[in-house]
N, C-alpha and C positions, 0 to 999 in steps of 0.2 A: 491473558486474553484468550476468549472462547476461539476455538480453531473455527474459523469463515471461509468461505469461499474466497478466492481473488476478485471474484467480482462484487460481492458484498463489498469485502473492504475496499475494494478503490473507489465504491459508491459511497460508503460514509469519508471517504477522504475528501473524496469532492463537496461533497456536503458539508465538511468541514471547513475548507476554503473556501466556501460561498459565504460562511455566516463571517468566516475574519476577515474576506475582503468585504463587506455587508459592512462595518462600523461600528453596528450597531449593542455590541456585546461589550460587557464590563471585562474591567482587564480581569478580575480573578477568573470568571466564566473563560477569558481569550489563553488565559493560560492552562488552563485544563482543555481546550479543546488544541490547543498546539503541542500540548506531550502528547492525546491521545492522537494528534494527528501522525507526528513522531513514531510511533511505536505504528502506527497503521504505516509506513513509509517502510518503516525496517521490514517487516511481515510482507507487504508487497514486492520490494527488493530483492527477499530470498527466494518468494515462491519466482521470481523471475531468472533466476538464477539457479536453480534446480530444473526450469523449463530446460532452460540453454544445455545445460549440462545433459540433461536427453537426450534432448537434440543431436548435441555433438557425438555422443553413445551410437544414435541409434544411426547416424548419416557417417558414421568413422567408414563402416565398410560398405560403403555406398560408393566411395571412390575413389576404387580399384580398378 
């Protein structure tokens, strides 16, 4: 997967769970758009988790 911003991908995630909550989509299409949702979920996750991890870095000696 092309490295995106976080904020792309969480816009194609949403965009994702709008067409599977939507009905309207055949199950092969509903399965392809639920791995790639998947894999946009993992990608999201990490970069959230790398934030935190700054975070915690950069506020350690913050309180002293």
């Amino acid at each position: 997967m092309k490295m995106e911003s976080f904020e792309t991908n969480l816009k194609k995630l949403e965009d994702i769970v709008k067409k599977l909550e939507g009905g309207d989509v055949k199950l092969s299409d509903s399965i392809k758009f639920f791995e790639e949702g998947v894999k946009l979920t993992a990608s999201l996750s990490k970069a959230l988790e790398e934030a935190e991890s700054k975070i915690t870095v950069l506020t350690e000696g913050k309180n002293d």
